[in-house]
C-alpha positions as CSV (number, residue, x, y, z in Angstrom):
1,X,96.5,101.2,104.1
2,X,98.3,103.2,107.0
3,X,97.4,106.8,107.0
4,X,98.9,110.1,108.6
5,X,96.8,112.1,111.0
6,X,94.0,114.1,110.1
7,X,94.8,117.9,109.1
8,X,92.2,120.4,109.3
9,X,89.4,117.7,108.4
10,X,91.2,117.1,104.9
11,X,91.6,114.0,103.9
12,X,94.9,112.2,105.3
13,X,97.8,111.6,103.7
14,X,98.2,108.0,102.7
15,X,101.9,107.1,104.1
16,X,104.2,106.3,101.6
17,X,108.0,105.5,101.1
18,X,110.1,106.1,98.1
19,X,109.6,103.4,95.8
20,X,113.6,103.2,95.1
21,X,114.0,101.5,99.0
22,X,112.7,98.4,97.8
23,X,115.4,98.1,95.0
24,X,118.2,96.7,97.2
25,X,115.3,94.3,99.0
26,X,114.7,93.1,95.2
27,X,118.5,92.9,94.1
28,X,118.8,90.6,97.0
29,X,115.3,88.9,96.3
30,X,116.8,88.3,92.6
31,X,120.0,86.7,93.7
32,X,118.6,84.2,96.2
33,X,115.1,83.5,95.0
34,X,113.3,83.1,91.3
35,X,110.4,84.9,92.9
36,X,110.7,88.3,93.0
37,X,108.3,89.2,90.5
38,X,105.9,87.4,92.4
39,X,105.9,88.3,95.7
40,X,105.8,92.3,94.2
41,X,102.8,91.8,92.3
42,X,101.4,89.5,95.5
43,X,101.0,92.8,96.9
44,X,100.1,95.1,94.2
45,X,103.8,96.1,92.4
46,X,105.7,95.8,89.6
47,X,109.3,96.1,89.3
48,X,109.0,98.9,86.7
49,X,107.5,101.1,89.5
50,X,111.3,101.2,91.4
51,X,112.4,102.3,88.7
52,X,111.3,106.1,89.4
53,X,113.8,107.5,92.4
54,X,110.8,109.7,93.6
55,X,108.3,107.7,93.3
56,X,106.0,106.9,96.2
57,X,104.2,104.0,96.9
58,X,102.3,102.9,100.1
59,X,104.1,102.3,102.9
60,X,101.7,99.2,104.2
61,X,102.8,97.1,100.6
62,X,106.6,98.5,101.8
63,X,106.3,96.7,104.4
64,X,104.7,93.2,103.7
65,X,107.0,92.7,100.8
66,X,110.1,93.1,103.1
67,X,108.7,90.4,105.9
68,X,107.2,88.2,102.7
69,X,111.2,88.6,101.6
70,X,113.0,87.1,104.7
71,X,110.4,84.0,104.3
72,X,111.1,83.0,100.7
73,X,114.9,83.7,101.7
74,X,114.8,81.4,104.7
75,X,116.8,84.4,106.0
76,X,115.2,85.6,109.7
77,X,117.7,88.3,109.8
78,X,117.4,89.3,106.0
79,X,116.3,93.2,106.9
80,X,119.4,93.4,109.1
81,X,121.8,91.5,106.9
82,X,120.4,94.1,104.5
83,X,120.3,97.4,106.3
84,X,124.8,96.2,107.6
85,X,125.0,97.0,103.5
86,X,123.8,100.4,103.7
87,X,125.2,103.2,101.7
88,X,124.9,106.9,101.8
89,X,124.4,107.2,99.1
90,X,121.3,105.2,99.1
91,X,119.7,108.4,100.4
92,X,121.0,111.1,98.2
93,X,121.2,114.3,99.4
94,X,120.2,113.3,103.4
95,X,123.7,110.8,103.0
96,X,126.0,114.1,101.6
97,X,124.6,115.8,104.8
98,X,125.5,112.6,107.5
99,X,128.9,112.5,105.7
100,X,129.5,116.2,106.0
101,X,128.5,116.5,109.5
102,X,131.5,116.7,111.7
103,X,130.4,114.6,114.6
104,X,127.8,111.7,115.3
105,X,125.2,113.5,117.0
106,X,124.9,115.8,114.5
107,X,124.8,113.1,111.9
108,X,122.2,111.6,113.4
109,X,120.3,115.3,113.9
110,X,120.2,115.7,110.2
111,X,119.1,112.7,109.5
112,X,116.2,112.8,111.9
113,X,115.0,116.4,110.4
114,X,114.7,115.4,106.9
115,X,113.6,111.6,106.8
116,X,110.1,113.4,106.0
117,X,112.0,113.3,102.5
118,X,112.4,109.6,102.2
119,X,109.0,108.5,103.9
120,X,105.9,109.2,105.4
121,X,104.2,108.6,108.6
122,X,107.6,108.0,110.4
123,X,108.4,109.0,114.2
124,X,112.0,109.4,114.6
125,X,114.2,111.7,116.5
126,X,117.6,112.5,118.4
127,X,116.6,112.9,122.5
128,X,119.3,113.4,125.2
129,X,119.2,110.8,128.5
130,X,122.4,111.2,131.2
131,X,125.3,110.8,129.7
132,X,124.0,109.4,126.5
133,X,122.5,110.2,123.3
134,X,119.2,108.2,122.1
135,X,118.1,107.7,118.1
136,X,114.7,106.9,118.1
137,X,112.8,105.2,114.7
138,X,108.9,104.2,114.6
139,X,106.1,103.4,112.2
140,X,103.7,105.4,113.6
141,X,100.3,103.5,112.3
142,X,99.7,100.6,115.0
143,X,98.5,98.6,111.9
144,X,101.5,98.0,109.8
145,X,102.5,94.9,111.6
146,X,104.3,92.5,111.8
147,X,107.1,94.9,110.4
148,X,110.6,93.4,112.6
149,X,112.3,93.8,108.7
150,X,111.7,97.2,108.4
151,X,112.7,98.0,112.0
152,X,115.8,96.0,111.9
153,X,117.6,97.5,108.4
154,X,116.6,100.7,109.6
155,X,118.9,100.3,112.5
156,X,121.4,98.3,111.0
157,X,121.5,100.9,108.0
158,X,121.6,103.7,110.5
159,X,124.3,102.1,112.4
160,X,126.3,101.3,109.2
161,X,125.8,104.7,107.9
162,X,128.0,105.9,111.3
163,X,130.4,103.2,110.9
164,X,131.3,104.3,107.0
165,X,130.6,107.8,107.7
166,X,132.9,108.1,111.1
167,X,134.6,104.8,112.3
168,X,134.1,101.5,111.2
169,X,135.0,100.5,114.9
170,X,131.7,101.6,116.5
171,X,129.5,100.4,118.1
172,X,126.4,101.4,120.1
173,X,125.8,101.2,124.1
174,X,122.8,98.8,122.9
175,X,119.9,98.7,120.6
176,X,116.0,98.2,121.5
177,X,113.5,96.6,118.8
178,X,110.2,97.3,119.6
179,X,109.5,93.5,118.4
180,X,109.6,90.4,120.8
181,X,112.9,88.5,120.8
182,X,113.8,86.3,117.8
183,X,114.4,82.6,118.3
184,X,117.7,83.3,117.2
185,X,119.2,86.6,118.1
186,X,123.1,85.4,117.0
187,X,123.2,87.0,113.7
188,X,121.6,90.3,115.1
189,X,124.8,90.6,117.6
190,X,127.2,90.0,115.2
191,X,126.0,92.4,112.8
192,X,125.3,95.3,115.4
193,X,128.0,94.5,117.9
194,X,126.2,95.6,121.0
195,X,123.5,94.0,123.9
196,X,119.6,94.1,122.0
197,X,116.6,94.7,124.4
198,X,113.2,93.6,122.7
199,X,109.6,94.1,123.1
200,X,110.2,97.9,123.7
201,X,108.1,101.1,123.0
202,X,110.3,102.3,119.9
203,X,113.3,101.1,118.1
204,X,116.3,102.8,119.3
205,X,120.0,103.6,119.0
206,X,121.5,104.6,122.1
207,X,124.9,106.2,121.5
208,X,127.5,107.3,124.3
209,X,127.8,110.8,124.8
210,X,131.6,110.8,124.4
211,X,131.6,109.2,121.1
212,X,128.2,111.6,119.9
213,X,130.4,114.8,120.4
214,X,133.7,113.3,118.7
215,X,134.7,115.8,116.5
216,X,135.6,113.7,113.0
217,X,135.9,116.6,110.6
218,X,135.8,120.1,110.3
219,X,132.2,120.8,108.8
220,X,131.9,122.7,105.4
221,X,129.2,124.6,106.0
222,X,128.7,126.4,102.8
223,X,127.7,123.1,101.0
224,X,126.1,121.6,104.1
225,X,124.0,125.0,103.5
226,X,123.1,123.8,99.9
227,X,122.4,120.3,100.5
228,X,120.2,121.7,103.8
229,X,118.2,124.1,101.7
230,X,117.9,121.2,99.0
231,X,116.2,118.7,101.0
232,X,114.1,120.9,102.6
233,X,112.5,122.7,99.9
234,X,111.8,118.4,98.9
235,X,110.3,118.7,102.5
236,X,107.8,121.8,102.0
237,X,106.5,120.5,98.5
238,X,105.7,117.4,100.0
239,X,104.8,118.4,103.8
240,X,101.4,120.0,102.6
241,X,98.5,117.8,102.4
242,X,97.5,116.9,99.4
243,X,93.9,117.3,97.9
244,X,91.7,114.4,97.2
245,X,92.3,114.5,93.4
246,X,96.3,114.6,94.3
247,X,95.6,111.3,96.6
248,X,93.6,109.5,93.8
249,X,96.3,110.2,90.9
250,X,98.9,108.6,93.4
251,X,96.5,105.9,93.8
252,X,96.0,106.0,90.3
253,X,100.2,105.5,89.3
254,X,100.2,102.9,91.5
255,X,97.5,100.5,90.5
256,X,97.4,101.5,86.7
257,X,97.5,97.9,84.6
258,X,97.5,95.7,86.8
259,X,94.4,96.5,89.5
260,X,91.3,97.6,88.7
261,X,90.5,101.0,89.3
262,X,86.7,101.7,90.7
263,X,85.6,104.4,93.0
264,X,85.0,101.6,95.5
265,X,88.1,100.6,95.5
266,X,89.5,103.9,95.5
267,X,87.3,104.9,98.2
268,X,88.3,101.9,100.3
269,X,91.9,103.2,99.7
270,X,90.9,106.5,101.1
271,X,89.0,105.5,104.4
272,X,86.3,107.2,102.7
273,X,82.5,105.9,101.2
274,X,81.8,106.2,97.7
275,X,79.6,109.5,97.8
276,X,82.2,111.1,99.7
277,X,85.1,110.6,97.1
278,X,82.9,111.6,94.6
279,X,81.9,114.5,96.6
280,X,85.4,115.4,97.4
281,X,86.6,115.3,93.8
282,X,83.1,117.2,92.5
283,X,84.8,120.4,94.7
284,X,87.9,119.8,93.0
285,X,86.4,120.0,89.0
286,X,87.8,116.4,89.0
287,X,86.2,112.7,88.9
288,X,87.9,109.4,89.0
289,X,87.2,109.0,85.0
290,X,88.9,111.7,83.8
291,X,91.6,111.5,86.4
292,X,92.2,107.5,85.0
293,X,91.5,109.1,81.5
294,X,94.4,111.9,82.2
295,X,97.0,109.6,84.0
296,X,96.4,107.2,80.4
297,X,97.2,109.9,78.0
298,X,100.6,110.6,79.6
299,X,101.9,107.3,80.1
300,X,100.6,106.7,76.2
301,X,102.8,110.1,75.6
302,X,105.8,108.3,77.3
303,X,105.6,104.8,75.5
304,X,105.0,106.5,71.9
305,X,108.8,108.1,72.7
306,X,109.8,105.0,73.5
307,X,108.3,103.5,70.6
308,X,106.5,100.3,72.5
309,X,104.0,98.8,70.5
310,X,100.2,99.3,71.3
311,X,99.9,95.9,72.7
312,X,102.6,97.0,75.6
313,X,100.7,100.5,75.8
314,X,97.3,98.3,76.1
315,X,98.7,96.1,79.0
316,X,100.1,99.2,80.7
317,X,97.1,101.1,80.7
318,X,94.8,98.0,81.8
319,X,92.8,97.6,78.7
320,X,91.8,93.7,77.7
321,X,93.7,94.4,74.5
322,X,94.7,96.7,72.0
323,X,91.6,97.2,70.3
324,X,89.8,98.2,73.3
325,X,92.9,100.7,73.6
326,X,92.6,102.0,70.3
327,X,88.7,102.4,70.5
328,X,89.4,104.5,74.2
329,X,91.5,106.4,71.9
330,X,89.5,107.6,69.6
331,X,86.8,108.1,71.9
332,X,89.0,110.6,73.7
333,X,90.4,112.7,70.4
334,X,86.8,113.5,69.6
335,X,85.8,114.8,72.5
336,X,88.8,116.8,72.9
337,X,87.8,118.0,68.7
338,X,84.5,119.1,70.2
């Protein structure tokens, strides 16, 4: 489990990514496989969880399904192939903004100052070199590797975001992978359209300066004030770290029916030992029981509208059956009548 840095001596931030990302990686998984329900719950999801367009999950299970992808697709370049399909829309509100912004560089500005939105834990940044303009995207936990998938559709998604949003004709100076060199770098060319450098210290864009300050479009700034103010109010809520009893519900949404939930696993989540997760949650008035018990109740509240039937509910909520649910139940009406 990657986590951010350290704040104050509060508990990290477990990185995360909008669960919503991996839907194109399973559309394509569903088209040229009969395994994509497998390889999600190989490592800990379930396709009902994309469902949710803010919904987090961690970024390390992000990751490993996307590298566990281009293997059962036989597809080396599938992250790329992926990322040349990109759509601004694929980002909400950070795509209005690129497609507003009048010239590249300031697209790629805007993107770099709000891709706290999307996900967590992610270096990435805009920095000026002689005559020419440098994007610059990283993981920043060491750990999450191998991750060549991720780090090629984020270019090839950045670089068709500027082709649909400004010219469909350009092309980079280059692009750096922080990744050794494939076998087979043919595809990569041919979807980028510009020399690659591998087994650098970040993945990079490099963009000449000429075609950075192009001017494409007069910028409407009154709605580019909107959609600015928009995203980062997203940005505040979620920049603050949150408590432990905030980390555990995540951990809780994610894992819900279909991994156990114990404080040691929990715990193991966390970084942290047993005693301090209890600890932790004690200074909060919370514990992982009622947390669990809490997190049940509403998703029973949400199936009831739906009208599923108990055995569903039961499955959902990661009891053996629907006896056992019903029991649970009762158990928590009367202590609520006490």
């Amino acid at each position: 489990m990657a986590n951010a840095s350290n704040l104050n001596g509060r508990v990290p931030e477990i990185a995360s990514i909008r669960a919503s990302v991996l839907l194109s990686v399973v559309t394509q998984l569903d088209r040229q496989t009969g395994k994509t329900d497998m390889i999600l719950a190989g490592h800990g999801l379930l396709r009902s969880q994309l469902e949710d367009p803010y919904g987090l999950i961690p970024m390390a299970r992000y990751i490993a399904v996307f590298e566990d992808a281009a293997v059962h697709t036989g597809d080396a370049a599938f992250g790329a192939r992926l990322g040349s399909t990109f759509k601004p829309a694929d980002i909400g509100p950070i795509g209005m903004l690129l497609q507003l912004s009048g010239t590249i560089r300031a697209a790629l500005r805007r993107m770099a100052r709000h891709v706290g939105v999307v996900q967590g834990a992610t270096g990435i940044g805009v920095v000026e070199e002689d005559d020419r303009l440098i994007w610059s995207y990283h993981l920043q936990d060491p750990r999450l590797w191998p991750r060549r998938q991720d780090a090629e559709y984020s270019v090839a998604a950045t670089c068709q975001l500027v082709r649909s949003g400004f010219s469909a004709g350009w092309n980079p100076v280059e692009v750096h992978f922080e990744h050794a060199a494939p076998q087979d770098t043919l595809a990569l060319q041919r979807l980028l359209r510009c020399p690659l450098l591998f087994g650098q210290s970040a993945n990079r864009i490099v963009v000449d300066n000429r075609d950075a300050d192009r001017v494409y479009r007069s910028e409407d700034r009154d709605l580019i004030a909107i959609l600015e103010r928009h995203v980062a109010d997203i940005s505040a809520k979620e920049a603050i770290a949150p408590g432990i009893a905030d980390q555990v519900k995540a951990l809780i949404g994610i894992y819900l029916g279909h991994k156990p939930i114990t404080l040691p696993t929990i715990a193991a989540e966390l970084g942290l030992s047993v005693r301090t997760l209890q600890r932790r949650l004690a200074e909060e008035g919370a514990s992982l029981r009622e947390l669990v018990r809490v997190q049940r109740q509403a998703i029973i509240a949400h199936h009831q509208g739906a009208a599923a039937s108990k055995a569903r509910i039961a499955e959902t909520l990661g009891y053996a059956d629907s006896t056992v649910f019903w029991r649970a139940r009762r158990a928590w009406e009367r202590r609520e009548a006490e």
